[in-house]
N, C-alpha and C positions, 0 to 999 in steps of 0.2 A: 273369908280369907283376905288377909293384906295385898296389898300389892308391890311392885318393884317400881318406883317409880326415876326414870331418868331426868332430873331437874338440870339443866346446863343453859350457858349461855354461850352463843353462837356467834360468827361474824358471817357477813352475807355470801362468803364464801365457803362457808362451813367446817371453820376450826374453831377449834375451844380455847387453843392458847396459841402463842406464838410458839416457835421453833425450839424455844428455852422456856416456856412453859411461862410465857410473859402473859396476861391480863388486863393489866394498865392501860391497854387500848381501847376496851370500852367505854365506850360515852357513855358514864351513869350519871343520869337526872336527879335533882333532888328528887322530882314527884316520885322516880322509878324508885329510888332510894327506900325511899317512905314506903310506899307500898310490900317492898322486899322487907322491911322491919317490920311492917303488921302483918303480914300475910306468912311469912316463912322467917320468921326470925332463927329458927335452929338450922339453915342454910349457912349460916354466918358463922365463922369460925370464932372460937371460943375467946382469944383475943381482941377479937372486933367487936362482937357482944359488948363487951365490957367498954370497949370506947367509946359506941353510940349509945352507950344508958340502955342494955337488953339482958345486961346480967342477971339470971336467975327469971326471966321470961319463960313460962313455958311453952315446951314441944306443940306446936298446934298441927302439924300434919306427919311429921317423922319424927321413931324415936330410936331409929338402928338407922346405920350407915354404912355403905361400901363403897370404896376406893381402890385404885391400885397403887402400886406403889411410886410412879410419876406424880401423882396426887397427894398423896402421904409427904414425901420428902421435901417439899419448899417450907413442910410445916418445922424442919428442924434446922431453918434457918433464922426463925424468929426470937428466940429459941422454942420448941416443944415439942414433945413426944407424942401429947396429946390433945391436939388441935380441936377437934369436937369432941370434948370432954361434957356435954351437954348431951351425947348421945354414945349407944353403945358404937362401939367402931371398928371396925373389919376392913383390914389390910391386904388385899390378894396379892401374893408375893411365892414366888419359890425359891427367892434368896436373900430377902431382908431379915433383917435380923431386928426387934424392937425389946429395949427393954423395959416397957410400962404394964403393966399389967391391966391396964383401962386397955389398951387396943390389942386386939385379938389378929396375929394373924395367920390366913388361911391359905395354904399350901396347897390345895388340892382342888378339885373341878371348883369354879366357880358356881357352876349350874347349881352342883348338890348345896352349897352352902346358901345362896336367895331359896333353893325350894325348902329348905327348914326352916329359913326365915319367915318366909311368907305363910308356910304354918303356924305358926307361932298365935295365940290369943291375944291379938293388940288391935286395937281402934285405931292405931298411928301405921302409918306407912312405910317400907324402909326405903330408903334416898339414895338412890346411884350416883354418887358422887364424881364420879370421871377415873380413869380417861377411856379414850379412844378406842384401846384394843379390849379394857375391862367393857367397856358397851357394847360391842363386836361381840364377844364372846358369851355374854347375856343376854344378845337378843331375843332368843326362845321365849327368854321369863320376864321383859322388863312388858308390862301392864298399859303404862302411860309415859308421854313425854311430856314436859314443862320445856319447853323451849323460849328462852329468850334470846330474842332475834335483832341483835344492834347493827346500826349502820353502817357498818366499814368495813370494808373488806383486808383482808388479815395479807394473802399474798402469798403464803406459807405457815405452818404450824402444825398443832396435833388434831388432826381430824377430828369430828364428832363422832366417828366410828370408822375403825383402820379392823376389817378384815375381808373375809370369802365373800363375794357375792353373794348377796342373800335377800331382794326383794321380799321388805316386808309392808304390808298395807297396815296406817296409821288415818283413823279420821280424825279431824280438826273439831272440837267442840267446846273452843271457847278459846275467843282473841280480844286482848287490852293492849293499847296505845298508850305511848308518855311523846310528853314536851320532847323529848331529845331526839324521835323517831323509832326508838327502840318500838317491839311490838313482845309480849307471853305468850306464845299460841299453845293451850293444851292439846294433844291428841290422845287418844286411846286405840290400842290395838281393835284393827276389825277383824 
């Protein structure tokens, strides 16, 4: 069986974006750069692919993705409908409205849509793409986290997870360092 994996990048204070869903703050290193285009090049939205030379790379750890709809919408300021057009895409929403027929979206529990997914017969993983309250509400089912952990503290933003109190235990089994400070620490549900 697949797994739900949470793949995000963090500030020391533990938001994923700023207030307005800003990013621009993290200190990304070349080295870290580098490493995210060989290790997870389908993390990169379909747009950026094609500017660092990753067009048509294939999927090496995800080949479905989830997001919510906080997540989804900065992509149709670029312009597109279909930002990871590189993988299947699933939009949790109960009032967006899309009209591509590449992104699917999903109106109902969250839960039941990753436990079909992660049924599903694929060697690739599906990728929790953000936000806050979609991680919250998948906790039950997310597998493992990929945390990247940059050095600056945000101040305010959209949490790495905005809901109920829910103590969950996560072991650490496997941390990489870059020049910029940044650190990827894997965990896995224990």
């Amino acid at each position: 069986m697949r797994k739900l994996v949470y793949y995000v990048g963090v500030s020391i204070d533990g938001y994923i974006a700023g207030p307005g869903g800003e990013i621009d703050f993290y200190p990304l290193g070349d080295d870290m750069a580098a490493w995210i285009n060989a290790r997870y090049p389908e993390t990169l939205p379909t747009h950026v692919r094609e500017l660092v030379g990753l067009d048509g790379t294939p999927n090496q750890v995800f080949d479905t993705l989830v997001m919510g709809r906080g997540t989804y919408e900065p992509a149709l300021d670029i312009p597109s409908t279909s930002p990871y057009s590189h993988l299947r895409q699933y939009v949790v929403s109960t009032t967006i409205q899309i009209d591509d027929p590449t992104v699917d979206v999903w109106r109902d529990d969250p839960i039941e849509l990753v436990r079909r997914l992660k049924a599903e017969d694929s060697e690739l993983d599906v990728y929790l793409c953000g936000g806050g309250k979609l991680a919250a509400s998948l906790l039950p089912e997310i597998d493992e986290l990929i945390i990247k952990s940059y050095p600056v503290v945000a101040g305010t933003g959209i949490p790495a997870f905005t809901g109920a109190f829910d103590p969950t235990l996560f072991t650490p089994t496997r941390r990489e360092a870059f020049g910029n400070g940044a650190q990827v620490t894997w965990f896995t549900r224990a």
